[in-house]
mmCIF file of the N, C-alpha and C atoms, coordinates in Angstrom:
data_MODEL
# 
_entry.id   MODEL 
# 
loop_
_atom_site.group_PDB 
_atom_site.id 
_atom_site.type_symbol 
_atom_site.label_atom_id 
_atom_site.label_alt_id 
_atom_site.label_comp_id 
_atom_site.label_asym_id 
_atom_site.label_entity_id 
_atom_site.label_seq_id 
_atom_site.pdbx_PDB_ins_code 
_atom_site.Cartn_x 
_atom_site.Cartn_y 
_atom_site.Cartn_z 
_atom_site.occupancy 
_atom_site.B_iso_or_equiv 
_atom_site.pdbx_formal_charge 
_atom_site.auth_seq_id 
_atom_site.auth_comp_id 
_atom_site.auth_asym_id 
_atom_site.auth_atom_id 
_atom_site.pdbx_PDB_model_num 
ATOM 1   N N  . UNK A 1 1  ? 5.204   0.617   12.973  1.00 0.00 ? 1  UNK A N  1 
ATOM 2   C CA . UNK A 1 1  ? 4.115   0.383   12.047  1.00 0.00 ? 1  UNK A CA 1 
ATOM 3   C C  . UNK A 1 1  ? 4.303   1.307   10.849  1.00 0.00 ? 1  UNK A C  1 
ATOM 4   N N  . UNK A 1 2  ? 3.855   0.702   9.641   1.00 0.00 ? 2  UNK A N  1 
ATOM 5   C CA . UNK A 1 2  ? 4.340   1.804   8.519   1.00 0.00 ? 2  UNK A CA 1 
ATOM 6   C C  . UNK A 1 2  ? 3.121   3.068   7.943   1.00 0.00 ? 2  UNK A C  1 
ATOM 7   N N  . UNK A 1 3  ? 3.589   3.626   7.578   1.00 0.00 ? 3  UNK A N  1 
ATOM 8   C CA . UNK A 1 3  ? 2.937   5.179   7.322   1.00 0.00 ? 3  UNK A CA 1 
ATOM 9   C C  . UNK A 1 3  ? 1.510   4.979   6.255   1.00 0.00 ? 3  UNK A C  1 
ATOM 10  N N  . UNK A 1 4  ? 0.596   4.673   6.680   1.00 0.00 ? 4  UNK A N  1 
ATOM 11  C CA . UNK A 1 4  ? -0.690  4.096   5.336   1.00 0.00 ? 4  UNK A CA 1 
ATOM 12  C C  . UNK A 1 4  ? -0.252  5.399   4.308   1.00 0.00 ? 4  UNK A C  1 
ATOM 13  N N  . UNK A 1 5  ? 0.187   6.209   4.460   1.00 0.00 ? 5  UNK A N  1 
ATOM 14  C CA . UNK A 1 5  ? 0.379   7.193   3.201   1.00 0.00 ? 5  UNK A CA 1 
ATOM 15  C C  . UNK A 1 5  ? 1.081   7.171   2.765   1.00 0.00 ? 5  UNK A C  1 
ATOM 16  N N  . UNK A 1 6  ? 2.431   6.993   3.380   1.00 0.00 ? 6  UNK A N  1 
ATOM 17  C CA . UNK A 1 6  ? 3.648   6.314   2.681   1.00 0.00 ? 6  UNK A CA 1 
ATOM 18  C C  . UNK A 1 6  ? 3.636   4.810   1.687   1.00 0.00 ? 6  UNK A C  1 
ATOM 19  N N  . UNK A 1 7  ? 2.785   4.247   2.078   1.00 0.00 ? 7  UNK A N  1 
ATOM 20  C CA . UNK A 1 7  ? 2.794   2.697   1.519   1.00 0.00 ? 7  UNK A CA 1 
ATOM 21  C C  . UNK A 1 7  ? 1.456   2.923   0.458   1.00 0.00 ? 7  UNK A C  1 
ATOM 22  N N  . UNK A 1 8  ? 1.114   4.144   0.139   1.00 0.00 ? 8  UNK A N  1 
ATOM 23  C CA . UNK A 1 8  ? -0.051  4.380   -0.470  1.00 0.00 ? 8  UNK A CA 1 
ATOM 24  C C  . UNK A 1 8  ? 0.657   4.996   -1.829  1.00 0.00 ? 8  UNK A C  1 
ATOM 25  N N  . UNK A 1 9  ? 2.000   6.057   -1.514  1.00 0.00 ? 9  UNK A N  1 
ATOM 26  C CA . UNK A 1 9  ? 2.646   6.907   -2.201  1.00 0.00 ? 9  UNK A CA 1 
ATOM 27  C C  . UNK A 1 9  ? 3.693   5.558   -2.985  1.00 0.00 ? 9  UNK A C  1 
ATOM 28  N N  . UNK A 1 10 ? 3.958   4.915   -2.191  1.00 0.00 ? 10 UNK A N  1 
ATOM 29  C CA . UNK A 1 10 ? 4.764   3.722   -2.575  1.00 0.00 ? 10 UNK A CA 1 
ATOM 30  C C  . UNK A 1 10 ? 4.562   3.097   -4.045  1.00 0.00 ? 10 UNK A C  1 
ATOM 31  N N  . UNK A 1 11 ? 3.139   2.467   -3.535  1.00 0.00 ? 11 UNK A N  1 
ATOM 32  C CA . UNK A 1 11 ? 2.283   1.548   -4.624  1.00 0.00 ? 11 UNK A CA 1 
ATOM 33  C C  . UNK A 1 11 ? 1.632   2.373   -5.604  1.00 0.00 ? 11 UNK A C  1 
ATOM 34  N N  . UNK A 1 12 ? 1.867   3.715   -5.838  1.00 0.00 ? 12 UNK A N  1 
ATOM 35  C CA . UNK A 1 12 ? 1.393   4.725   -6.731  1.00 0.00 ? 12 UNK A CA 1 
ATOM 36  C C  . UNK A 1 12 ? 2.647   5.010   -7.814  1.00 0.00 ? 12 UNK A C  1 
ATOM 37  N N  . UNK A 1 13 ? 3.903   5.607   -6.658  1.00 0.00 ? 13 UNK A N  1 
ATOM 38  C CA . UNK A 1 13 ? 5.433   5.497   -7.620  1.00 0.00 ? 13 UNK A CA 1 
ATOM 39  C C  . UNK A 1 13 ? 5.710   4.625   -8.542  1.00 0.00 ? 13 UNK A C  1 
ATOM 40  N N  . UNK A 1 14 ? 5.237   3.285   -7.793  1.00 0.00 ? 14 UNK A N  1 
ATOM 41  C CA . UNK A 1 14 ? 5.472   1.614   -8.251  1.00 0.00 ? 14 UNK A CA 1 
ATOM 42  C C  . UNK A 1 14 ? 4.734   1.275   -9.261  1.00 0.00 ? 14 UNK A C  1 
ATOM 43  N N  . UNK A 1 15 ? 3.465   1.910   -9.706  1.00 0.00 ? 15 UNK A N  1 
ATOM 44  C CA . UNK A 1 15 ? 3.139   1.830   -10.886 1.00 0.00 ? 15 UNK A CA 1 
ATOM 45  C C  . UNK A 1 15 ? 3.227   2.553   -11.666 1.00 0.00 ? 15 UNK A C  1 
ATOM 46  N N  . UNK A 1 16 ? 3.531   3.882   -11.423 1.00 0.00 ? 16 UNK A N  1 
ATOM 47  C CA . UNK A 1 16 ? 4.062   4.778   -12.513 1.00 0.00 ? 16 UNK A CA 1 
ATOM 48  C C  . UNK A 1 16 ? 5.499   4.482   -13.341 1.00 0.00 ? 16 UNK A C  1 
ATOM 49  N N  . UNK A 1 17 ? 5.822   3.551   -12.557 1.00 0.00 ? 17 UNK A N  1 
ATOM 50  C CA . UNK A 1 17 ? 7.752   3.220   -12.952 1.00 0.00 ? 17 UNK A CA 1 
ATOM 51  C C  . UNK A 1 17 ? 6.898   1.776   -13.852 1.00 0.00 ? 17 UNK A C  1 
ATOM 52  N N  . UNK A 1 18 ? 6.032   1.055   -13.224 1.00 0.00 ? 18 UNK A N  1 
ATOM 53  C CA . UNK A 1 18 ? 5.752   -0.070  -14.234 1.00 0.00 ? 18 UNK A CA 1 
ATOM 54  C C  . UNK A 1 18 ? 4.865   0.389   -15.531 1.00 0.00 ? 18 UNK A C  1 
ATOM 55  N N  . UNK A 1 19 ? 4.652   1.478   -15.834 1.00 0.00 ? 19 UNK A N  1 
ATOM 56  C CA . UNK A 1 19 ? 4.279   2.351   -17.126 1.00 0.00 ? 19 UNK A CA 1 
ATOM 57  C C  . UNK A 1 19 ? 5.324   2.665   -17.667 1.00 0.00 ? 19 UNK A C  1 
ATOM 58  N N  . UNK A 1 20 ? 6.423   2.729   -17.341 1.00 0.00 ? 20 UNK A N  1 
ATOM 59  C CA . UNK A 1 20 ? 7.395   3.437   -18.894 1.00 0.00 ? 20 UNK A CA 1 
ATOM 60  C C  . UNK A 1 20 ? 7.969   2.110   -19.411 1.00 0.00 ? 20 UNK A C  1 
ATOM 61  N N  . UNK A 1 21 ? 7.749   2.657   -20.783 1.00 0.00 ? 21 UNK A N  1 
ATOM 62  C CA . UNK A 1 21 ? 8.263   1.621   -21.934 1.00 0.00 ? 21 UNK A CA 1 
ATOM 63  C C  . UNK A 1 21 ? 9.370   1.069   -21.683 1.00 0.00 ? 21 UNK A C  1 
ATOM 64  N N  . UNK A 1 22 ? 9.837   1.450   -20.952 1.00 0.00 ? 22 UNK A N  1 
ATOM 65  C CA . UNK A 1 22 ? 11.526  0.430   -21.024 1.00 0.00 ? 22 UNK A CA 1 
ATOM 66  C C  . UNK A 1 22 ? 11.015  -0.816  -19.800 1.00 0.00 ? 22 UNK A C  1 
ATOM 67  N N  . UNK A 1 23 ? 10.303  -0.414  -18.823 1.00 0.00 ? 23 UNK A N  1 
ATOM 68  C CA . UNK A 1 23 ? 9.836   -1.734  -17.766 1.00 0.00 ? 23 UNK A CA 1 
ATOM 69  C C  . UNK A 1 23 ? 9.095   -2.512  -19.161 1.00 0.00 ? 23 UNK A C  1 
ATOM 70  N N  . UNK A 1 24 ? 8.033   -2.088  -19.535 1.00 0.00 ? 24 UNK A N  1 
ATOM 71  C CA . UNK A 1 24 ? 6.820   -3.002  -20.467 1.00 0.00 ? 24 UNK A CA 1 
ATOM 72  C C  . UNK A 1 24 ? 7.805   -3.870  -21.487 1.00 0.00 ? 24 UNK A C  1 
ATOM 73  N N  . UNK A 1 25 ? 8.849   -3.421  -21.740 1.00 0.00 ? 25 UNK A N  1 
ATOM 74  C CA . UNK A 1 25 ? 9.750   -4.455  -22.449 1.00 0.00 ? 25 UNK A CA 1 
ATOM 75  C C  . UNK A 1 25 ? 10.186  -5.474  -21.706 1.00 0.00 ? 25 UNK A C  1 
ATOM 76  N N  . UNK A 1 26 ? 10.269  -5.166  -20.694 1.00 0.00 ? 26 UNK A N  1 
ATOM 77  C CA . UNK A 1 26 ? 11.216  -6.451  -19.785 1.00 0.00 ? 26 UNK A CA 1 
ATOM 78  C C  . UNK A 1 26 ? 9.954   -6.909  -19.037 1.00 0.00 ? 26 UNK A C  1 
ATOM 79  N N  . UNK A 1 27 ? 8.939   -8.083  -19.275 1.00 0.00 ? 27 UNK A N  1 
ATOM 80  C CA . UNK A 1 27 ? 8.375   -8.901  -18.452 1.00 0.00 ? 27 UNK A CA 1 
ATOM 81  C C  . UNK A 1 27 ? 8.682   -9.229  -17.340 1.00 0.00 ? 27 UNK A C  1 
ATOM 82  N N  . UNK A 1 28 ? 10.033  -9.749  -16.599 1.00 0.00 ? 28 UNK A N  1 
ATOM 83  C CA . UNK A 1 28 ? 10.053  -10.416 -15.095 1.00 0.00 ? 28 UNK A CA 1 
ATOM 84  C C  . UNK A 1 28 ? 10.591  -8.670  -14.461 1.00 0.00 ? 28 UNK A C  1 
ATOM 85  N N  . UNK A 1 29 ? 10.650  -7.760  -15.320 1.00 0.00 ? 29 UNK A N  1 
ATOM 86  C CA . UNK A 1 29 ? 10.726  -6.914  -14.254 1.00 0.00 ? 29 UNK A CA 1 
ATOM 87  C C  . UNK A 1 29 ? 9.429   -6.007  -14.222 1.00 0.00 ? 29 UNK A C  1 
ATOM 88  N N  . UNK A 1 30 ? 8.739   -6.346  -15.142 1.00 0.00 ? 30 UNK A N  1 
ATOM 89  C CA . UNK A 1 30 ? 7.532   -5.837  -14.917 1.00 0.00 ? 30 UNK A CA 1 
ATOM 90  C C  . UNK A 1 30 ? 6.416   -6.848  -13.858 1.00 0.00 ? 30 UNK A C  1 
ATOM 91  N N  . UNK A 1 31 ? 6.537   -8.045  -13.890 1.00 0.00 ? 31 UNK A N  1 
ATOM 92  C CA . UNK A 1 31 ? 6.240   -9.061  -12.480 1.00 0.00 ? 31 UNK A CA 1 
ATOM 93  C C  . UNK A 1 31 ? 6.828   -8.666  -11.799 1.00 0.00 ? 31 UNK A C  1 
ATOM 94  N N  . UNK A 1 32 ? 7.846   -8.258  -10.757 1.00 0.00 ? 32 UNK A N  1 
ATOM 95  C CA . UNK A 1 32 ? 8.450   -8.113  -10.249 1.00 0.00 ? 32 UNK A CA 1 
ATOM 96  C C  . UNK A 1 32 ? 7.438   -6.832  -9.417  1.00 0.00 ? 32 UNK A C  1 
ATOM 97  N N  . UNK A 1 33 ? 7.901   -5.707  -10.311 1.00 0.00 ? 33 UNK A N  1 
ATOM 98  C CA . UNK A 1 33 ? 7.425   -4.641  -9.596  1.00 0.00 ? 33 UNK A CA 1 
ATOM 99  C C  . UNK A 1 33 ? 5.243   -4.936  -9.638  1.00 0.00 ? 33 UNK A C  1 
ATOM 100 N N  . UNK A 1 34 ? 5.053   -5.281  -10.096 1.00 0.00 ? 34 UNK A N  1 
ATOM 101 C CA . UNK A 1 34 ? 3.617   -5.890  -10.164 1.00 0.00 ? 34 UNK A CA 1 
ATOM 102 C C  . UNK A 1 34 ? 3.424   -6.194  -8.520  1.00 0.00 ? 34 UNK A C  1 
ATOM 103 N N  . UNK A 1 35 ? 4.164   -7.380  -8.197  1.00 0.00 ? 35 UNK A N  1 
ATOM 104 C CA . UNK A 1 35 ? 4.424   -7.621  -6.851  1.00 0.00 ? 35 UNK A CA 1 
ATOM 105 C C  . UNK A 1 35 ? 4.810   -6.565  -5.804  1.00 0.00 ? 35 UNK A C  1 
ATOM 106 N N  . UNK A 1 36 ? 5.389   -6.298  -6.255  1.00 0.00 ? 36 UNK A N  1 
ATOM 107 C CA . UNK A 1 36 ? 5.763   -5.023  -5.045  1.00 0.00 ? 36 UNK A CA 1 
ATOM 108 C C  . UNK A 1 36 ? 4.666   -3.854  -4.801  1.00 0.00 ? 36 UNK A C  1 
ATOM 109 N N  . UNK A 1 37 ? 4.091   -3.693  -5.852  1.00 0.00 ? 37 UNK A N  1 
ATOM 110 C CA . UNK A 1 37 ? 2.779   -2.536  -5.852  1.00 0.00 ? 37 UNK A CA 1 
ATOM 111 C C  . UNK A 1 37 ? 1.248   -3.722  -4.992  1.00 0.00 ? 37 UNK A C  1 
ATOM 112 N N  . UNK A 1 38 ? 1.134   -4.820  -5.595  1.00 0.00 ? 38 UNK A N  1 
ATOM 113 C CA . UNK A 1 38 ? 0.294   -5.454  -4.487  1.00 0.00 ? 38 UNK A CA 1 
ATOM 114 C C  . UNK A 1 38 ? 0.738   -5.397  -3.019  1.00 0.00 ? 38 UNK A C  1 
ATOM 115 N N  . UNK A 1 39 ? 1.650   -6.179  -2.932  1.00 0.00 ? 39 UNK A N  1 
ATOM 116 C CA . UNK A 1 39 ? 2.170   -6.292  -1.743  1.00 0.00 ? 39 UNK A CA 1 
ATOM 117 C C  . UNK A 1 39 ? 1.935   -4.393  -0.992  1.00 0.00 ? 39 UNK A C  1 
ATOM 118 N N  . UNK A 1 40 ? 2.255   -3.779  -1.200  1.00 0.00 ? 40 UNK A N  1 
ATOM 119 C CA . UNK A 1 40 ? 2.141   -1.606  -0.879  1.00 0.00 ? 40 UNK A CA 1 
ATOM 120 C C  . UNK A 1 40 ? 1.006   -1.962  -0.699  1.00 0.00 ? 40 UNK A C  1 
ATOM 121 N N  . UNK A 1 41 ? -0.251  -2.228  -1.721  1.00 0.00 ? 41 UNK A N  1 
ATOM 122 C CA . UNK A 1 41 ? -1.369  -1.526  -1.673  1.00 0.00 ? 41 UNK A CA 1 
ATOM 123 C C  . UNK A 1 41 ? -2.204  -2.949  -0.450  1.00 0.00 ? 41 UNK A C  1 
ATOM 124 N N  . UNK A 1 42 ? -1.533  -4.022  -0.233  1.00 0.00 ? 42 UNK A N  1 
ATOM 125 C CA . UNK A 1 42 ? -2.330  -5.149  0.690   1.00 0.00 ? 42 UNK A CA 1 
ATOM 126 C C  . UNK A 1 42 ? -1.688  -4.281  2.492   1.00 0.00 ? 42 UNK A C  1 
ATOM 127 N N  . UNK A 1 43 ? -0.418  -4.389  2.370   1.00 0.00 ? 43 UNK A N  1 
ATOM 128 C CA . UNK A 1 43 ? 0.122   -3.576  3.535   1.00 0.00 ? 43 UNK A CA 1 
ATOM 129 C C  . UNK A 1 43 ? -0.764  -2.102  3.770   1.00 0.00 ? 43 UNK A C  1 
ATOM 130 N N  . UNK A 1 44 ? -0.901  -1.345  3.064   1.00 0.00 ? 44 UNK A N  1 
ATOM 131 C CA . UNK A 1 44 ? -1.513  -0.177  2.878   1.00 0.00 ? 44 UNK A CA 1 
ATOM 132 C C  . UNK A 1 44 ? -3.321  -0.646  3.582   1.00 0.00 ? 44 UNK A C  1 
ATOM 133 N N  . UNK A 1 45 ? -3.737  -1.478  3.571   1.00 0.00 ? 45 UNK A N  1 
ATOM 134 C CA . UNK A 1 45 ? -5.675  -1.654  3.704   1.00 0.00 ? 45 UNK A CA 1 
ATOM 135 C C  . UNK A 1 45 ? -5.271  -2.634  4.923   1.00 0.00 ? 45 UNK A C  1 
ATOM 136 N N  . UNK A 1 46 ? -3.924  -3.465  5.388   1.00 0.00 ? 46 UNK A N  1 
ATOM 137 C CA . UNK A 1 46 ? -4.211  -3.564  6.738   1.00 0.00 ? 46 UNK A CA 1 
ATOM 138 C C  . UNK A 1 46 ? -3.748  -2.711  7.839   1.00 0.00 ? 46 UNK A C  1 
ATOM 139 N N  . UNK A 1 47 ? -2.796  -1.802  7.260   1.00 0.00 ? 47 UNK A N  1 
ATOM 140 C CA . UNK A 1 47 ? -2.304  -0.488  8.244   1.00 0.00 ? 47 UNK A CA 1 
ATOM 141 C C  . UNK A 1 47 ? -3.745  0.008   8.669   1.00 0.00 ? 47 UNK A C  1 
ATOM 142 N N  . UNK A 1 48 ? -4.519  0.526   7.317   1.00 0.00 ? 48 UNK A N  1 
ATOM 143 C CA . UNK A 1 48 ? -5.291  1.565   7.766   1.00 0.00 ? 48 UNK A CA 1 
ATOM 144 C C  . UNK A 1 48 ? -6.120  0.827   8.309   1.00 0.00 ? 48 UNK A C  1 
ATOM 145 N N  . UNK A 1 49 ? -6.956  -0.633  8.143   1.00 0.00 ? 49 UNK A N  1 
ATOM 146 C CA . UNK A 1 49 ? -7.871  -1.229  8.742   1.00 0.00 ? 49 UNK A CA 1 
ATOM 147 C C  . UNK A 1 49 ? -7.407  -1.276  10.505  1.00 0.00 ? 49 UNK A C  1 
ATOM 148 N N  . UNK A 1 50 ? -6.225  -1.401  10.577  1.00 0.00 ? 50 UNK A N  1 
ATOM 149 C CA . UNK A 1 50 ? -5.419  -1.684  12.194  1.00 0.00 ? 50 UNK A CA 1 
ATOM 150 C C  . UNK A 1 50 ? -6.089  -0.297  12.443  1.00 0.00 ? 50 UNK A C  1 
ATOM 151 N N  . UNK A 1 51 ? -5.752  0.637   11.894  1.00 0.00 ? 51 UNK A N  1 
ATOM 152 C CA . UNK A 1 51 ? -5.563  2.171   12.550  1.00 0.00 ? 51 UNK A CA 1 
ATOM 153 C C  . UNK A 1 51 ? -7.201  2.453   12.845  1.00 0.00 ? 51 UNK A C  1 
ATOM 154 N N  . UNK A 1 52 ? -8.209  1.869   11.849  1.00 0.00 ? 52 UNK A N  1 
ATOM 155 C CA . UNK A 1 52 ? -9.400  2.895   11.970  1.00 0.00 ? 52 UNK A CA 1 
ATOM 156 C C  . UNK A 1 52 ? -9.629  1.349   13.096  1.00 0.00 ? 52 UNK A C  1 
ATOM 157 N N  . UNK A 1 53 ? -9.389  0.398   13.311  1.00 0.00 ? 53 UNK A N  1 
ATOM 158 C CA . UNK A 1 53 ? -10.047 -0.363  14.685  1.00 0.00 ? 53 UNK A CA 1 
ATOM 159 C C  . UNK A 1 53 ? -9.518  0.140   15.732  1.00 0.00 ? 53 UNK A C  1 
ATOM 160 N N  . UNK A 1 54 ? -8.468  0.497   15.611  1.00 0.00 ? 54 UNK A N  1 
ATOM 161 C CA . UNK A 1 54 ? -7.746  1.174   17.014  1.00 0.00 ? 54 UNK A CA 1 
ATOM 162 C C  . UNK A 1 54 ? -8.897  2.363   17.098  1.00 0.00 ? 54 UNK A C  1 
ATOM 163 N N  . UNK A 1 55 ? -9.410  3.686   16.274  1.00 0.00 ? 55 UNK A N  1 
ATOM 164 C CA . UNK A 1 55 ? -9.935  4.291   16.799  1.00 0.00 ? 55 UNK A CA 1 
ATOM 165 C C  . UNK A 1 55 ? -11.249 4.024   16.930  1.00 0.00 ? 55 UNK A C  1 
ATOM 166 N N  . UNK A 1 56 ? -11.746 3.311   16.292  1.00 0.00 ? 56 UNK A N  1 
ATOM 167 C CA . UNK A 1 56 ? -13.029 2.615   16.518  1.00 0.00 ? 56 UNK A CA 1 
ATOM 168 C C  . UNK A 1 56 ? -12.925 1.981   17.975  1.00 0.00 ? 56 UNK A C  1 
ATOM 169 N N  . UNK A 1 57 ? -12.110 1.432   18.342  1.00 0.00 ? 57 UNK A N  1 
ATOM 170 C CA . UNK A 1 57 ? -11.907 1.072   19.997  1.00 0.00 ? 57 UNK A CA 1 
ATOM 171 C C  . UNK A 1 57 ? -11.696 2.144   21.201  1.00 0.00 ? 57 UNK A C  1 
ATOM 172 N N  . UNK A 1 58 ? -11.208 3.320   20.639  1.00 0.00 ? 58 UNK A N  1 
ATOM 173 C CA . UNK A 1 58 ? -10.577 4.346   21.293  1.00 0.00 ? 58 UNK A CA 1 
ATOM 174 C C  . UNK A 1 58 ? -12.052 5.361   21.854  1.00 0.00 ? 58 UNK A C  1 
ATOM 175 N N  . UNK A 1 59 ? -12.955 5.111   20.649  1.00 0.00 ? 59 UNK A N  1 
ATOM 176 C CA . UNK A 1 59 ? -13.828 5.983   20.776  1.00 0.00 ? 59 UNK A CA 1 
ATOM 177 C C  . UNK A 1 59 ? -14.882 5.383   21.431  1.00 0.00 ? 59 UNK A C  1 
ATOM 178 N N  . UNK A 1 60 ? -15.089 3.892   21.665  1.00 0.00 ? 60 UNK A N  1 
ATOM 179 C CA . UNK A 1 60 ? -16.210 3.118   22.067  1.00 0.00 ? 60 UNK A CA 1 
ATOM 180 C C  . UNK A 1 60 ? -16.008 2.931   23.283  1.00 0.00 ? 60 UNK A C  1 
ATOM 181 N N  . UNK A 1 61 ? -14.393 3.441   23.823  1.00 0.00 ? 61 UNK A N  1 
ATOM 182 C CA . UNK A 1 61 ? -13.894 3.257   25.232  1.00 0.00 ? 61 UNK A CA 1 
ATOM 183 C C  . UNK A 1 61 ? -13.868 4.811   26.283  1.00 0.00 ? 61 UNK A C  1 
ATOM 184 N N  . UNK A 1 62 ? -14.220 6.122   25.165  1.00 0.00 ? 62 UNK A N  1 
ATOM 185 C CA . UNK A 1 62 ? -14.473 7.081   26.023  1.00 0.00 ? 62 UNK A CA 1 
ATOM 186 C C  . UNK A 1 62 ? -16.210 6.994   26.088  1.00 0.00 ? 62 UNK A C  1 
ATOM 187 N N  . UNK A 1 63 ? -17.197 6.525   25.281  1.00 0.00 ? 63 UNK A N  1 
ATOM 188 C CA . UNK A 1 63 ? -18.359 6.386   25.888  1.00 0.00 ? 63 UNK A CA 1 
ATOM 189 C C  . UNK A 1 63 ? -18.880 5.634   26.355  1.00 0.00 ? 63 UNK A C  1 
ATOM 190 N N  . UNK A 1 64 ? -18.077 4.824   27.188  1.00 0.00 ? 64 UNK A N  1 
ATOM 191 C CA . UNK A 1 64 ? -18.413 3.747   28.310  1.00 0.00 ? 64 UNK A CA 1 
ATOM 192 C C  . UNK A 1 64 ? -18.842 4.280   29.374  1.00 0.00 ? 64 UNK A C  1 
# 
């Protein structure tokens, strides 16, 4: 399973690289990485959603 902070640090790099002027000149590589920073930050909210149900389950199963 991947690192929600890693895929958080990911989609943060990924838009700092789609800010310098030499990407903003080139359109399909500025789509490009556009995509890749959604895609980080959609992976990123179901990691952590998986992770906080796992402990949301973890914790509803020691006060049984």
């Amino acid at each position: 399973m991947a690192n929600p902070k890693e895929l958080l640090e990911a989609a943060e790099a990924i838009r700092d690289v789609r800010r310098l002027p030499a990407v903003q000149r080139h359109q399909q590589i500025e789509d490009l990485l556009q995509q890749a920073e959604e895609w980080a930050r959609k992976e990123y909210t179901k990691v952590s959603e998986k992770k906080n149900d796992h402990n949301d389950a973890g914790a509803n199963g020691r006060n049984s």
